[in-house]
C-alpha positions as CSV (number, residue, x, y, z in Angstrom):
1,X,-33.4,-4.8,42.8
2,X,-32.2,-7.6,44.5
3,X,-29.9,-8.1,41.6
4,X,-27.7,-5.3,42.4
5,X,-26.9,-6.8,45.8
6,X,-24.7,-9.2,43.7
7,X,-21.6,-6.5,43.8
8,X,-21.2,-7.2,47.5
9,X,-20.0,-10.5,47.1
10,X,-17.4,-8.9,44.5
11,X,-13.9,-9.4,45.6
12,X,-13.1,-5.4,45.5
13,X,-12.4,-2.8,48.1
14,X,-15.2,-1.0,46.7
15,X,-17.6,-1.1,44.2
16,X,-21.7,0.8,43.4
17,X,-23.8,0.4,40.8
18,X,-27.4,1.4,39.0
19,X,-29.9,0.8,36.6
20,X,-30.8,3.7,35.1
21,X,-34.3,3.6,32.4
22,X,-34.2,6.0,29.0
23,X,-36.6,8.5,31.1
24,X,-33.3,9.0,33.8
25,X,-35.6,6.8,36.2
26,X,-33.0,5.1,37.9
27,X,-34.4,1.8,38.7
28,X,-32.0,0.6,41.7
29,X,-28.7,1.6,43.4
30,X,-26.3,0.1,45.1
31,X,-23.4,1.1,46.7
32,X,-21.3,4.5,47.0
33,X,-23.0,5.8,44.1
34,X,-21.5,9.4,44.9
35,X,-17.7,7.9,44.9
36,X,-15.3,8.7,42.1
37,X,-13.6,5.8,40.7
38,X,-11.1,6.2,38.0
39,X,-13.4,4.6,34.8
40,X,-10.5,3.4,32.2
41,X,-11.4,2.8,28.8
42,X,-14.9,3.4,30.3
43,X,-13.7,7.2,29.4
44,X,-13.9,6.5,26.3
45,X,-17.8,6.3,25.5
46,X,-17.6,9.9,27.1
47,X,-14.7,11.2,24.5
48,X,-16.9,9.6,22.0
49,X,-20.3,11.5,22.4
50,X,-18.0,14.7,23.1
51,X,-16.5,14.2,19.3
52,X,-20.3,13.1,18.0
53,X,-21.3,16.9,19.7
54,X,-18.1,18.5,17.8
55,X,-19.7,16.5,14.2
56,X,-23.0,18.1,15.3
57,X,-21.7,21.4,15.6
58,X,-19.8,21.7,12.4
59,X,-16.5,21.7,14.0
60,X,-15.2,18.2,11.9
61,X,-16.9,15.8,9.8
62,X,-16.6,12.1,10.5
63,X,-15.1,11.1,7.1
64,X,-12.5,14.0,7.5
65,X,-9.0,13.0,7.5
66,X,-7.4,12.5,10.8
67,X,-5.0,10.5,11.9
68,X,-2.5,8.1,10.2
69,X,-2.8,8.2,5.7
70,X,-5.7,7.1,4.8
71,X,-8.1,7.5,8.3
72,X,-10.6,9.9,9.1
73,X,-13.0,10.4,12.2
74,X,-14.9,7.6,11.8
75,X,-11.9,5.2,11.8
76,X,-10.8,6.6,14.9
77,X,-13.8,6.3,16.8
78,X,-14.2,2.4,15.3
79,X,-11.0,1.5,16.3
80,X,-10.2,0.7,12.6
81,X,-7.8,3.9,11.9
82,X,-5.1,0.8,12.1
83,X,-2.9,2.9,14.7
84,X,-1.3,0.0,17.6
85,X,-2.5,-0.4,20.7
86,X,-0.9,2.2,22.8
87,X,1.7,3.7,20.0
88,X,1.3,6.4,17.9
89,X,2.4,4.0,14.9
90,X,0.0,2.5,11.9
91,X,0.1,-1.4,11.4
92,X,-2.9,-1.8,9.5
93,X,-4.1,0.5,6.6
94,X,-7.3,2.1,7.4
95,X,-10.6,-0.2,7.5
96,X,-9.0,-3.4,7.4
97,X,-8.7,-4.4,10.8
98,X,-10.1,-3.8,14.4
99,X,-7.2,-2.4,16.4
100,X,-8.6,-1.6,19.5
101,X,-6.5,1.3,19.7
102,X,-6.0,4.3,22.8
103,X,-3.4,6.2,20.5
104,X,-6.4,6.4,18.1
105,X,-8.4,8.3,20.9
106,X,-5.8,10.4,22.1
107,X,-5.8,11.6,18.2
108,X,-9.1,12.2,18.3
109,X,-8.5,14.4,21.3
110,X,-5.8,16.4,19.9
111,X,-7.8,16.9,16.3
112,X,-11.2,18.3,18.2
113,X,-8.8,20.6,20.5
114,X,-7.4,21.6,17.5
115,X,-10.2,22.2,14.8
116,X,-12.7,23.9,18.1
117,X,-9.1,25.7,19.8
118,X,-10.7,24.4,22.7
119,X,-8.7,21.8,24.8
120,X,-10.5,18.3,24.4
121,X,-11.0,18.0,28.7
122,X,-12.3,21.6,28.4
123,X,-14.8,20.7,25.3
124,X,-15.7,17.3,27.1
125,X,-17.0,19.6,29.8
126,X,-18.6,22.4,27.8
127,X,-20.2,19.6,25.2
128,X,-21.3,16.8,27.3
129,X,-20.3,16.8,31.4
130,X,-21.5,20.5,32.2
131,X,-25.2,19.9,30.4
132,X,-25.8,16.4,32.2
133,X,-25.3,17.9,35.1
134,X,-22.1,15.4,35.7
135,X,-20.3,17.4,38.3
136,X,-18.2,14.3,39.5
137,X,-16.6,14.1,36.3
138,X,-12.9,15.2,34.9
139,X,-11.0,14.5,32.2
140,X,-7.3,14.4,33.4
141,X,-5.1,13.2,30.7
142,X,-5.7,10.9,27.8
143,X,-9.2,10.9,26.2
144,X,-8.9,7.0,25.9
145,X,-8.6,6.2,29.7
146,X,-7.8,9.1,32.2
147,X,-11.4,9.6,33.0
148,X,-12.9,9.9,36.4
149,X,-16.6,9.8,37.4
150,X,-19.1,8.4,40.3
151,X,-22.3,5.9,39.7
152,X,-24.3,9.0,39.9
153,X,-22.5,10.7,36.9
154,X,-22.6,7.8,35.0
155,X,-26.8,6.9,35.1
156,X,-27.0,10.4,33.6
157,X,-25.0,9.4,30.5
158,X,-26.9,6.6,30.0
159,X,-30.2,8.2,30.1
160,X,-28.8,11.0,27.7
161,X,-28.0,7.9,25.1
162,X,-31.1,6.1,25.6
163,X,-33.0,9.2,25.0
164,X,-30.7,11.6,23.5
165,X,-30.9,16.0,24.0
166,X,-27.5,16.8,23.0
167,X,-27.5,14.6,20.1
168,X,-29.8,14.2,17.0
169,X,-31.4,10.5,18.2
170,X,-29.8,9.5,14.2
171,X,-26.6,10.2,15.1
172,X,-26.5,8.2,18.3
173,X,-28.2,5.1,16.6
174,X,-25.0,5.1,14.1
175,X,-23.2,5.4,17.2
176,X,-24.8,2.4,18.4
177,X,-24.9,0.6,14.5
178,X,-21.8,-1.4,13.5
179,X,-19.0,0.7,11.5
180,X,-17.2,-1.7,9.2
181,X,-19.3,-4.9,9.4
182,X,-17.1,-8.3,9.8
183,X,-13.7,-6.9,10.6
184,X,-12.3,-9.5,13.2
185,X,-10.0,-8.3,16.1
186,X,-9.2,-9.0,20.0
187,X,-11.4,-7.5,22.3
188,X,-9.0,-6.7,25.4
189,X,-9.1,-9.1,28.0
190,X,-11.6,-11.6,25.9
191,X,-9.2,-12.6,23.0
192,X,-9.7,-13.0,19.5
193,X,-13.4,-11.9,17.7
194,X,-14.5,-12.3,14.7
195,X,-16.3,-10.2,13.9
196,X,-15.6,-8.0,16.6
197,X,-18.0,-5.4,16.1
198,X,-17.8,-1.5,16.9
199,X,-19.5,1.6,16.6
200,X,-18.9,5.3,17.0
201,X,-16.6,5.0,19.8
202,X,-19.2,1.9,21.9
203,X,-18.8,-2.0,21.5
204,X,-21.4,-4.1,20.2
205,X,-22.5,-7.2,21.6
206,X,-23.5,-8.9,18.4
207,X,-22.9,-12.8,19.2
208,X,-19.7,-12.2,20.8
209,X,-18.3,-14.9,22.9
210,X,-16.8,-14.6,25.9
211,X,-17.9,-11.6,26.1
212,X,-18.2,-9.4,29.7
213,X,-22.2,-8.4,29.1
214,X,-24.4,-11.4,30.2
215,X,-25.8,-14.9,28.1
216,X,-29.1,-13.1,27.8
217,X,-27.7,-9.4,26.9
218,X,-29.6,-8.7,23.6
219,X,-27.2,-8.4,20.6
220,X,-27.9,-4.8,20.1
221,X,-26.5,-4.3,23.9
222,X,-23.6,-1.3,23.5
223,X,-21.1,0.2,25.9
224,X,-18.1,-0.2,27.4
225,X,-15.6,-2.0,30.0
226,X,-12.7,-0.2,31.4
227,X,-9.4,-2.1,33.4
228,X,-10.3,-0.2,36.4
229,X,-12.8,-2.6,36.7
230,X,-15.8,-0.9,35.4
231,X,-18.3,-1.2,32.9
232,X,-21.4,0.9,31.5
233,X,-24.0,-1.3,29.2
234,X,-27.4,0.2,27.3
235,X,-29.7,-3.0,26.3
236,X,-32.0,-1.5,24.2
237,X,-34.4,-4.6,24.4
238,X,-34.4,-4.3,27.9
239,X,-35.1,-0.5,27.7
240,X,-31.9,-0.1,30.3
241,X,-28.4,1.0,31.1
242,X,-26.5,-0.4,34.4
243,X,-23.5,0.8,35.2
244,X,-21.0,-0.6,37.8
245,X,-17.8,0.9,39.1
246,X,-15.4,-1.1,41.2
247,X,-11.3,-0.2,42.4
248,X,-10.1,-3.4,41.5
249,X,-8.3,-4.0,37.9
250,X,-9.9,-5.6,35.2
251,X,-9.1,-9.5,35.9
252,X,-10.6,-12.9,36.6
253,X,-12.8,-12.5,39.2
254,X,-14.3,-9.6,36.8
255,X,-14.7,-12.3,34.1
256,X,-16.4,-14.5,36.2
257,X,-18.8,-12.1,37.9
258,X,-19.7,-9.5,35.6
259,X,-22.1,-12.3,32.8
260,X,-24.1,-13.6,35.9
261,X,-24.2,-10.3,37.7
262,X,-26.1,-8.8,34.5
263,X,-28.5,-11.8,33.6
264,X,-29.9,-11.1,36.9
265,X,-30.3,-7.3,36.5
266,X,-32.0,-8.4,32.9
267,X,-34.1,-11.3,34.8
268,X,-35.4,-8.9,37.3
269,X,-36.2,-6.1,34.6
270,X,-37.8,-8.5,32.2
271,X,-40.1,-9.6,35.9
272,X,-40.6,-6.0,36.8
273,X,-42.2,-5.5,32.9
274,X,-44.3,-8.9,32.8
């Protein structure tokens, strides 16, 4: 895909990416696909499925209480649990707001370690790293952005979520469904939504605007940006997931590049199915 070739005008040190299909076909590569690059809040799609597995299993329930009076599961992994940004503190009674919140994943973290007495980075590995095969990947602190991973890793992940094995395919399409319809909030780095709608632990395109996914991205388009300068999309319409990993900080030039960058990944996949 000549697409991909866009990432070498980036202006980063370094920086791969993919297109992977729901069948793990990975359409195109670019880059150091094989380098680890801290992901961010690109970790937290990863924590996500890992607590979805946990659900599955019988450890918690997703209406469970966890978190600050009044939250459970489910308001954790929609950022709605109303805990601040990056404070273990409530400012916003459960459901009425989107906080974009990494306290609220680091919570999650410590209530899975604790109801499966497994640490979380342990359970990550056992539930979700270890059975995609993502050898590249470590969970070194927080479960909302201390993740590390490679290109590689990543196109696996998104070909589990297109066509889930770990998961019940109902469960990841409430993943992928909107929790909370018409809660407004800022998205980080793209100010003020409304709505600004989330899942189970993804973003949802919806009509946002700006938004870091591209002017043609379907609505139903899911995933995740991180500050590292990474991001991992799943455009159902497209039947696709690109991922791209850079070691430059979430900024400007990412805002410009990034929309352009995946209109041309979805032009050339729309050409390569006409």
């Amino acid at each position: 895909m000549q697409s991909l070739a866009l990432i070498e005008n980036w202006p980063v040190p370094t920086a791969a990416a993919a297109v992977v299909r729901a069948d793990g076909t990975v359409v195109a590569a670019q880059g150091p696909t094989a380098h680890r690059f801290p992901l961010a809040s690109v970790t937290k799609p990863l924590a996500a499925y890992a607590v979805l597995v946990a659900y599955e299993e019988g450890a918690v329930e997703l209406d469970e209480p966890a978190g600050p009076e009044g939250s459970t599961v489910r308001h954790l992994l929609a950022h709605t649990s109303g805990l601040a940004f990056d404070e273990h503190r409530a400012t916003a009674p459960p459901g009425t707001r989107r906080l974009y919140s990494n306290a609220g994943f680091e919570v999650l973290g410590d209530h899975i370690a604790k109801a499966t007495d497994i640490p979380f980075a342990e359970y990550l590995r056992q539930a979700v790293l270890e059975p995609l095969g993502m050898s590249a990947t470590a969970l070194d602190g927080s479960p909302a952005k201390d993740g590390v991973s490679t290109v590689d890793d990543l196109v696996r992940f998104a070909a589990e979520v297109q066509a889930p094995r770990l998961l019940d395919a109902r469960t990841v399409l409430e993943a992928m469904s909107v929790v909370h319809p018409g809660l407004s909030g800022i998205l980080p780095g793209y100010g003020h939504q409304k709505p600004n709608d989330w899942g189970l632990g993804f973003e949802i395109r919806d009509a946002k605007s700006p938004h870091w996914t591209g002017a043609t991205s379907s609505p139903r388009t899911f995933g995740h940006f991180g500050q590292s300068g990474t991001f991992l999309w799943i455009d159902p319409d497209a039947g696709a997931a690109c991922v791209a990993l850079t070691d430059r900080a979430f900024g400007p030039w990412a805002i410009e590049a990034w929309p352009p960058f995946t209109d041309a990944v979805l032009a050339e996949l729309a050409g390569s199915r006409g």
